[in-house]
N, C-alpha and C positions, 0 to 999 in steps of 0.2 A: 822552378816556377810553380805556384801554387794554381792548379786548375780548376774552374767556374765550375760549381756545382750544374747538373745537365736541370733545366727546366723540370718541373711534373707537368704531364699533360694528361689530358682529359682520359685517354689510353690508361695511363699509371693509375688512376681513379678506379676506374671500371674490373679492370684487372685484379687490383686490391679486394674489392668489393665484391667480386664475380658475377656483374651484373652486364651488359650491353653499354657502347658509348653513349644510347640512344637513353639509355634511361639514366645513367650520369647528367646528359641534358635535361631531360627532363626535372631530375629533381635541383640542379640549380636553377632553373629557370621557375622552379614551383609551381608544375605546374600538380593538377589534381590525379590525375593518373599512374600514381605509383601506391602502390602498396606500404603501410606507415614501415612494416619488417626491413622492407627491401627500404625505404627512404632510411629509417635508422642506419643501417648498415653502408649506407653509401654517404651518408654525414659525418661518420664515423673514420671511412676511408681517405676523406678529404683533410678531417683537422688532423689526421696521423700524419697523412704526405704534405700539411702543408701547401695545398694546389690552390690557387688563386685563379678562378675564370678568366680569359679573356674576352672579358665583354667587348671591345672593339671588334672584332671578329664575327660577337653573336649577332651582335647589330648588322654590321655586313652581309652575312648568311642571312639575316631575315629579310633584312630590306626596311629596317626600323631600328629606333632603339625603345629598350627599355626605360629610359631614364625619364625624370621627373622634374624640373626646375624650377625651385621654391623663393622668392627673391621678398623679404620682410625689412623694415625700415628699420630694424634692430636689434643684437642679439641680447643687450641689455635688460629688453623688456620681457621679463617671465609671460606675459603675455602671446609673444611672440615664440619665444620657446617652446611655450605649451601647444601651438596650434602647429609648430614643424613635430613634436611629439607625437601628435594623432597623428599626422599627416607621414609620416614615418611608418609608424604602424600601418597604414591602410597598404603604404606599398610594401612591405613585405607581405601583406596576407596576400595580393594581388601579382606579386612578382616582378614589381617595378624596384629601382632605385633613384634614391632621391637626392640632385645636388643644391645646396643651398648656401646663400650668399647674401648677406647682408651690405642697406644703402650707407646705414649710420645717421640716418635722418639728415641727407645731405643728396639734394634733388641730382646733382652733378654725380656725386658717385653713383647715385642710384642707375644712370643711366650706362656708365660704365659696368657694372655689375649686372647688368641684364644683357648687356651684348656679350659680355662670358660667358653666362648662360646659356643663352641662344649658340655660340659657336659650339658646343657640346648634341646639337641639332635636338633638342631633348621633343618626346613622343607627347608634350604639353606644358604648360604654366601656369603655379599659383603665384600669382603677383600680391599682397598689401601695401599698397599702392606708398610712395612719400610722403605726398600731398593730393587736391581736389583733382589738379589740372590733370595728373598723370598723362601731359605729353609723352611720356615712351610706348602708350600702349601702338602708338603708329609704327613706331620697330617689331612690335608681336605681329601689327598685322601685316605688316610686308612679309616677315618670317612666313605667314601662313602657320602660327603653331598655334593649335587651340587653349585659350588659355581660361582662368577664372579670375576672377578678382574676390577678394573677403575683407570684411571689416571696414576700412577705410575705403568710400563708395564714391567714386565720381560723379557729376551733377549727368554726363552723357559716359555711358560704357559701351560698346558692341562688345558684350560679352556678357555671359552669367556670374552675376554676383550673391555674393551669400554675408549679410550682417545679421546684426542684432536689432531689435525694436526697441534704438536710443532712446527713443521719445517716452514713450509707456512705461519704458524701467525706471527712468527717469523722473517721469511724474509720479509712480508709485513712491520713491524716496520722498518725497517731498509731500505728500501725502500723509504718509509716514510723521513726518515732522508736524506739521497741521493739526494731525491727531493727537500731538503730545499738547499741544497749545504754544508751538512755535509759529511768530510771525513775522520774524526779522531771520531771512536765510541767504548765506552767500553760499555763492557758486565758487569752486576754482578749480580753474581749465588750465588745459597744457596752454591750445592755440584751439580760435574758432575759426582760422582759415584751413583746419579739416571736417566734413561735412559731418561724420560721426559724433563730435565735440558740439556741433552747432545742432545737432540733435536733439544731443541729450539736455542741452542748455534750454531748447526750445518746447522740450516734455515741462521742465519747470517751470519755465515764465508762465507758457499758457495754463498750468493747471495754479498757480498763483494769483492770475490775472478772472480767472473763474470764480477761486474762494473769494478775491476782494482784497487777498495778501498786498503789501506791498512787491514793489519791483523787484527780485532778487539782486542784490549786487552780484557784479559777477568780475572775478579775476584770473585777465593771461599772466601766466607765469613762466611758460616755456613746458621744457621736455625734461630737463635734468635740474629739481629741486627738493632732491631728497633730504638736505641738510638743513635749510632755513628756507623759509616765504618772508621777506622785507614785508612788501605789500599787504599780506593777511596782517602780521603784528602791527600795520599800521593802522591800519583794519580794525582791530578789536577794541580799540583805545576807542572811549568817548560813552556818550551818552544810546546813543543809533549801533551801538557796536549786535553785530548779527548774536544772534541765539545760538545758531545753528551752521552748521558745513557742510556744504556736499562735495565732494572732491570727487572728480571725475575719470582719473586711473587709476590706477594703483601706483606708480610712483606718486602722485600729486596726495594719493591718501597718505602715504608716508611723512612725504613732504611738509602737509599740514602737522600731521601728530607730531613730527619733532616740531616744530613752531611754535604749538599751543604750551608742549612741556616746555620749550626755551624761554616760553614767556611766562611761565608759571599758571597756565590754564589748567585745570582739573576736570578730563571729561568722563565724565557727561556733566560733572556739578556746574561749569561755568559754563561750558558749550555742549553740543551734541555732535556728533562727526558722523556721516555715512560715506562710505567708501566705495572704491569700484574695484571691479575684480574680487577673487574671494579666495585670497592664500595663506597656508598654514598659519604664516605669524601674526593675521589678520586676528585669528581663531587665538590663539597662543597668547595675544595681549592682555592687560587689565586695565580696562577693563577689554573682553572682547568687542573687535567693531562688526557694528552694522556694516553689512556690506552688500553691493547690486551686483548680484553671480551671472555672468555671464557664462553661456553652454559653450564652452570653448571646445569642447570635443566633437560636439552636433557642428558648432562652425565649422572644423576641421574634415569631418567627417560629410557633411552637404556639400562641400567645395569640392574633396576627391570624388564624390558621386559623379557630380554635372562634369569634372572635367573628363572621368572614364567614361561619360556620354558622348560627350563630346569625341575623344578620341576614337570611340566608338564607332563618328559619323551621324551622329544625330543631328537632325538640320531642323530642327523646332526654332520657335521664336525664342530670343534672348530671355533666360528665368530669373526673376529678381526673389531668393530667398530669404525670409526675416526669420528669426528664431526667438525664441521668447526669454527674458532671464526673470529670476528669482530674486527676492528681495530677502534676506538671510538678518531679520531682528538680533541684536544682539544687547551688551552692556553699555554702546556710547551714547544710545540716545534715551532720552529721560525727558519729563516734562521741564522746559525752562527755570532759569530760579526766579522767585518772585521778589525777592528784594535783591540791594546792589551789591555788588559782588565788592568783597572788603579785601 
């Protein structure tokens, strides 16, 4: 009978290392108190033996846990990635860990996915929320876990939330177009039954409705139309066909760019495109797109602030933070063509 290798414990660490049990804890738990010599050498002891904390235990012993619970409507969206990325990092430099769980942009799972969450008792929560309503925040607050919200911002929170200033980034695009001498520009959204979406759509109209532009048209198209937009190439056809495009995430800028090439558009010569978000391939195109950069890291990074406030004990009024984004000129926009497009 072949015998179970014996467990490493925190002991076999120490011993390895020749340091104290007390300073093995400490440097799992990171905290600042170890010396870098003595933290190398007890880093070193751990990936030789192979010892794996039992964090159930640490938690126990403190009367807390360390953990984190990050709950996003998708892993899908780079977007989303990017803000568990920061938010990642902040808890290693902090000495948190972090579990997270995606809804699938599907309100029902979403709620199951936060009650996983929560039974993990985790020391707080970043939630981006599915939709406005975000009914589950009533299960964080029975939980009693302090939580935050980012991005996607409900009309009432009790809680601190951290977005971006849709409206302003939003109008600067469009602005942007204005100043090429476009005056015919659509919109196209995922959904405006999220408030973020209904923002940014609201920066454009009002700042349209000021120069004397016409009304933007504006198109829902969903969440997953990376391959074709119907509607847009229905869209282009005709006399009134828009100058210009603002797509409002980064899947939906995708979205459009394959549409305009399926259709045989050429941009910026036919249309002009501005984009949201601002990644690699954005940069990487030809021509490259205009795109409205969201501080995805400042997001990420204000949210783990207020929630280590928060866990903290901080008992301030609820904080509503806005962050500012950039608007990143590039090759898609050009001044309109003046005659018809052959």
């Amino acid at each position: 009978m072949v015998r179970k290798a014996a467990k490493v414990s925190i002991r076999d660490v120490a011993e390895a290392a020749e340091v104290s049990v007390a300073t093995v804890s400490n440097v799992v738990r990171n905290r600042k108190n170890v010396s870098d010599t003595v933290r190398r050498r007890v880093e070193a002891a751990i990936e030789s033996l192979n010892y794996l904390p039992d964090r159930a235990a640490m938690q126990l012993r403190e009367g807390r846990t360390r953990i984190i619970g990050v709950l996003v409507p998708s892993l899908d969206n780079p977007f989303f990635t990017a803000i568990i990325a920061c938010l990642e990092d902040c808890a290693i430099r902090d000495g948190y860990d972090i579990i997270v769980a995606s809804a699938g942009e599907d309100t029902a799972l979403a709620s199951s996915r936060l009650k996983a969450l929560l039974a993990w008792r985790p020391a707080g929560m970043i939630v981006l929320p599915n939709d406005d309503r975000f009914e589950d925040s009533s299960l964080l607050d029975a939980a009693g876990v302090p939580y935050v919200v980012i991005d996607r911002l409900p009309p009432a929170c009790r809680a601190d939330t951290v977005a971006a200033e849709n409206e302003y980034a939003a109008a600067e695009a469009a602005s942007c177009l204005a100043g090429l001498g476009h005056r015919r520009i659509a919109i196209v959204a995922t959904t405006l039954s999220l408030a973020n979406i209904r923002e940014r759509c609201a920066g454009i109209r009002t700042f349209c409705a000021r120069e004397g532009l016409p009304e933007p048209q504006v198109l829902e198209v969903g969440h997953h139309v990376e391959d074709d937009i119907p509607s847009l190439r229905a869209l282009l056809v005709g006399e009134n066909a828009p100058t210009a495009i603002i797509a409002l995430t980064n899947s939906i800028t995708l979205g459009a760019l394959r549409c305009l090439h399926q259709s045989g558009y050429v941009v910026p010569d036919d249309v002009s495109l501005i984009g949201y978000d601002d990644y690699a391939w954005m940069r990487a195109m030809l021509p490259p797109i205009t795109a409205i950069r969201q501080p995805v890291e400042e997001l990420g990074a204000q949210g783990w602030t207020r929630l280590m406030q928060r866990i903290a004990g901080e008992s301030t009024a609820y904080l509503q933070v806005r962050v500012s984004c950039t608007l990143a000129v590039r090759g898609s926009t050009a001044p309109p063509r003046t005659g018809k497009r052959s």
